[in-house]
Structures are given as C-alpha cells and as structure tokens.
N, C-alpha and C positions, 0 to 999 in steps of 0.2 A: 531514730537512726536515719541519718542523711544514705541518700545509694548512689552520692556522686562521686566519679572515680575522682579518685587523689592522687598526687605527683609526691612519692617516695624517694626518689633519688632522679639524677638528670637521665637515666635510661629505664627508669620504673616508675608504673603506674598501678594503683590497684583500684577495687571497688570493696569499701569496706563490708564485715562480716554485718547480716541481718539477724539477732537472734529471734525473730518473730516467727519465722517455717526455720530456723537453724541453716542458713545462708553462709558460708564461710568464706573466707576474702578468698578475691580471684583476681588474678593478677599478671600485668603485659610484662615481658623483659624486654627492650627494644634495641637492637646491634644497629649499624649502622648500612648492615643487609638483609637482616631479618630481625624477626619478632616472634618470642618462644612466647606461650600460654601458659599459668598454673592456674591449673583443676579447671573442668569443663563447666560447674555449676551444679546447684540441686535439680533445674529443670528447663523445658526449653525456655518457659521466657528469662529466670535467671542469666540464662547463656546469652538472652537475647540483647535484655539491659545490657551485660557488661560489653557487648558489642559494638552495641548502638554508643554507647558510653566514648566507648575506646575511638571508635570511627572518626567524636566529633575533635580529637585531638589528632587525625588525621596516621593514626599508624594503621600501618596493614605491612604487606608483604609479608604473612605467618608464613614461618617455618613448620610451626607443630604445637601442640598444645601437652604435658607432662600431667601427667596423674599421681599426686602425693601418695593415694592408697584408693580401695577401690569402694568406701562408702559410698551408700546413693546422693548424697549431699555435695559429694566431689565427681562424682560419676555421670549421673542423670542426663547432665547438659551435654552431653559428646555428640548427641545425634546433632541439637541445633549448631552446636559449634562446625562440625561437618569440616574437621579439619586432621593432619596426619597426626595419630594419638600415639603417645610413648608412653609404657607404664613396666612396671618392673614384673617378672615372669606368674608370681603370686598374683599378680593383682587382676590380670586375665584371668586368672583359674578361681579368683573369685565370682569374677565377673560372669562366668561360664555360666557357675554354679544357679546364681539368678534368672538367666534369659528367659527360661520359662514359667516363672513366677507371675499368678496377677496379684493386679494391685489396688481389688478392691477392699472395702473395709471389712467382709467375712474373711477375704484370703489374709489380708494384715493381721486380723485378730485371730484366724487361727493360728498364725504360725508364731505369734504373739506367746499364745499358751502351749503350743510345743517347743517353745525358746527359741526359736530360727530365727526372732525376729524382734528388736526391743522395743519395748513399749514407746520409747521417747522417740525413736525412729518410726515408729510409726503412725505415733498422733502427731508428726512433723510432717511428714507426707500426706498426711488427710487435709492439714492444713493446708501445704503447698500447692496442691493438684487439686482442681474441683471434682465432682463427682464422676467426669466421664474422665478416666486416665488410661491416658496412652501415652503409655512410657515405653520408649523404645533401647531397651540395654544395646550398646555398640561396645566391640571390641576394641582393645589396641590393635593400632595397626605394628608396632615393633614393641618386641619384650627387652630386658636386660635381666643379669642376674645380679650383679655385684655393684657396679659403677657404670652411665653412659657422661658422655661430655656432648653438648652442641652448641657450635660457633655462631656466632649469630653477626661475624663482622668482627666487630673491636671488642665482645663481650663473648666471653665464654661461659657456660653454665657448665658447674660439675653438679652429676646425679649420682647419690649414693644409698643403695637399700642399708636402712634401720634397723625395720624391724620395730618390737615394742608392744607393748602393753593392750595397747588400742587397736592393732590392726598389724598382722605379723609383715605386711606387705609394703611398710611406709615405707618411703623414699623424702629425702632433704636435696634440696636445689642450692648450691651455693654460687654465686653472681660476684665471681673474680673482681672484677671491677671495678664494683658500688660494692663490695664486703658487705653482701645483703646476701642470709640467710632464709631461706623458707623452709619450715618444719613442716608442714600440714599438721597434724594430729599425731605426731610423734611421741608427744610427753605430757598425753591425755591417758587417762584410765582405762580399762577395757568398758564393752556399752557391751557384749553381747556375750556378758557371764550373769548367772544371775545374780551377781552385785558386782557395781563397778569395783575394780583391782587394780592395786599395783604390783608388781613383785618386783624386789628389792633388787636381783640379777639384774634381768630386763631391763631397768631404771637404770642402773650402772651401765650397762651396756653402749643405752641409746645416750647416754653424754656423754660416754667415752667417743664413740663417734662423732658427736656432734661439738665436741671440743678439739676436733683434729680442724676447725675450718675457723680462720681469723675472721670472725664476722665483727660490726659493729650494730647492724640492725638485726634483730629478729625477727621473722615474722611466723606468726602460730595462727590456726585458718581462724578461728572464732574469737579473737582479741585482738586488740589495738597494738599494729608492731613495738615492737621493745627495742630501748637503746641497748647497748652492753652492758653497761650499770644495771638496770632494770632486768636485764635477759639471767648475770651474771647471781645476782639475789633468790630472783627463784629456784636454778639450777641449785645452788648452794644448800637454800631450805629442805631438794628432795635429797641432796646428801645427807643434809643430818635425818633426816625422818628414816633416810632409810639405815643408818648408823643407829639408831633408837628404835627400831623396827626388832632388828635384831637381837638389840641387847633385851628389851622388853617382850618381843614376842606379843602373847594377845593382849597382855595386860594395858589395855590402853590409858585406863588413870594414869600410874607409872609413868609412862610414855607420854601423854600431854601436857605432865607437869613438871619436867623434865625437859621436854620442845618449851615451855614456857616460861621457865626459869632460864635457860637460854637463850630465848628473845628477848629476854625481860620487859616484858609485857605479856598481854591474857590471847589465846589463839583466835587471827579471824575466822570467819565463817568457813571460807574456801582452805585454811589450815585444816580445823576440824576436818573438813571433807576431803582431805587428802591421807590426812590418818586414817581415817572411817574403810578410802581404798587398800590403802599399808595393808591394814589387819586383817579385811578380806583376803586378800593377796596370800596371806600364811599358811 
C-alpha cells in the first residue's frame, strides 16, 4: 500500500487507507480560503505523514479538522494535528469516556476480556504504537447535534449525524461542489458487540440518509473511493440482504441461497460476511 497522498477531485486530496495498523483515508477539502480536514489519523506520526504529505502540495490555511466518529483510528491523531476539531455531541462523550484509559498491553487485554475493548482494535494499536505509548485523547473543540455546514470559500461542506451500526456517533461530510461524499465508517458493522452486526433498521436508516446527498464519488475510511456505479451496487446488495434478513430471519441457508440465486452467481467472501453480521444483528 502506497501512503502517497492522491488528488480526488480539483479541491480534494486524500492519503490512502493503510490496512497494516488499520490506517483509514484522511483527507484535505481545499476552498479557495481555507481547508477543512477529515479525521485526525490513528496516531501522531499518521497525523504526521498526512501533513508532511499535504504541505508538499502546498495547502495550509486550515480551518478545522471534522471527526467522522470517535474511534481511535480516526481520533488518536488530533493532539499532532493540533488544530480546531468539530465532532458531532456523541462523539465527545465518547471520547470523554476514554481520557483516562492506558494503553498498555495488560490495560488493552483486560478490557479486551471485559468487552470494552475489541480484540482487532486492540492488536491494531499494539501494532501502531511501540511499547512506550503516549497517547494523548483531545477533545472537540465545537459539538453539533443534527447537521454543521463550513464554508471554506467557494466550497461548502455539509455535516450530517448518521448514526449506524458501527458507531452511534457517525457523521457524513458532503463536498457541494465536487459531489464528493465521505462516509467514514458509517456502513460498517459494529466492532464492539460480541460479534460484528447489522440491524436491518439501522442499515435502512443510514442510506436513507445518505441518499438525501447527490454524490458521484464515495468515500468509505478503509477502501478505495467508490464511483456512483460502484457506491450504487453495494448500497443495493445491503437492501436486499436486508429484505432476506427479514423474510428468513436466522435461517441462513434459506437466505444465502436466495441472495444467490438472485446474483446469479455463488456469494463472495465479504457477501458471506455481511450475512454472517445480518443474522447476528436478529
């Protein structure tokens, strides 16, 4: 995986996702008087790369940096970034939650085994951070509850709380003027139930919203942006899974050959594993 920033549209840049420590794209919006941030990074030097990164294409004058949700993957990096943070009201009060947490590998693995803490999140952080971690939780400097907007010049971004599956606290960034979407982790499973989930609601919900915004590009933090063709497919597939969810309930045989008689083809891997969420979800 290359970690050289990319040129998305003629006012976005991003720094592709890493899944080696689980790195999730981060990314510049650049107005023509400032320049928003999405997600601060997993850590300082993440924050640091995408900085250095961003520098040698010469934007600066940030406005602020947006926080999709408050995982440490999107969080962590806020001290390096050391810039004004917006996050939606949940996502502080997650963020609270943690301040005083360490983050060694007894405190990771016991909260591991009280469930506060998931396994994959936390053999990512072992990875990310070497043995002396000092990780400094920052707050948002501004909350929102519903929707914020910030002008940035000729470029207005709309912020819109989600909600979802993965993290009750997501927010979607929509980019008026490149009809560039940014989901963060909106229409992932949950990571911190004891098996990842979908619930059928939930999943309804977060596209209904997220079909209120003319996008052409998508971007999801841990995958390669999506055209609308491409964005348009997958959304479609959690329609029916979750219209076969329903009708089938736990019976998954049923339900995958059914999902597979109408692909008319055999289910790929990340199929299966999105049924596998469905069923937990019931």
């Amino acid at each position: 995986m290359t970690n050289n920033l990319k040129q998305l549209t003629d006012r976005i840049y991003y720094l592709p996702h890493d899944p080696k420590t689980d790195r999730p794209i981060l990314s510049a919006i650049c107005g023509t008087q400032q320049t928003l941030i999405v997600d601060t990074g997993n850590s300082d030097e993440h924050a640091k790369l995408f900085l250095n990164e961003i520098e040698q294409q010469q934007v600066n004058n940030f406005h602020s940096v947006m926080l999709t949700h408050w995982h440490w993957d999107h969080s962590f990096g806020a001290n390096k970034m050391n810039m004004l943070t917006i996050a939606h009201e949940k996502t502080k009060k997650h963020l609270e939650k943690i301040m005083d947490y360490e983050w060694s590998d007894d405190a990771l693995n016991n909260r591991v085994e009280k469930g506060l803490e998931s396994q994959f999140c936390s053999e990512m952080i072992k990875k990310e951070f070497d043995d002396n971690r000092n990780i400094n939780i920052t707050l948002p400097n501004i909350t929102f509850k519903e929707k914020f907007e910030v002008h940035l010049g000729d470029t207005r971004c709309i912020v819109k709380h989600v909600g979802g599956d993965h993290s009750d606290d997501s927010s979607i960034i929509f980019v008026e003027e490149e009809k560039v979407l940014f989901l963060g982790d909106c229409l992932y499973p949950s990571v911190y139930t004891k098996q990842p989930q979908y619930k059928v609601d939930n999943v309804r919900n977060v596209i209904e919203k997220i079909e209120m915004f003319d996008a052409e590009i998508y971007v999801l933090s841990h995958q390669t942006p999506l055209t609308k063709d491409e964005f348009m497919g997958y959304i479609n597939l959690l329609k029916l899974i979750c219209d076969l969810t329903e009708k089938y309930q736990r019976n998954r045989l049923n339900l995958v050959n059914e999902l597979s008689a109408q692909l008319n083809r055999k289910l790929s891997q990340l199929e299966e594993e999105i049924v596998y969420c469905f069923i937990n979800g019931i």
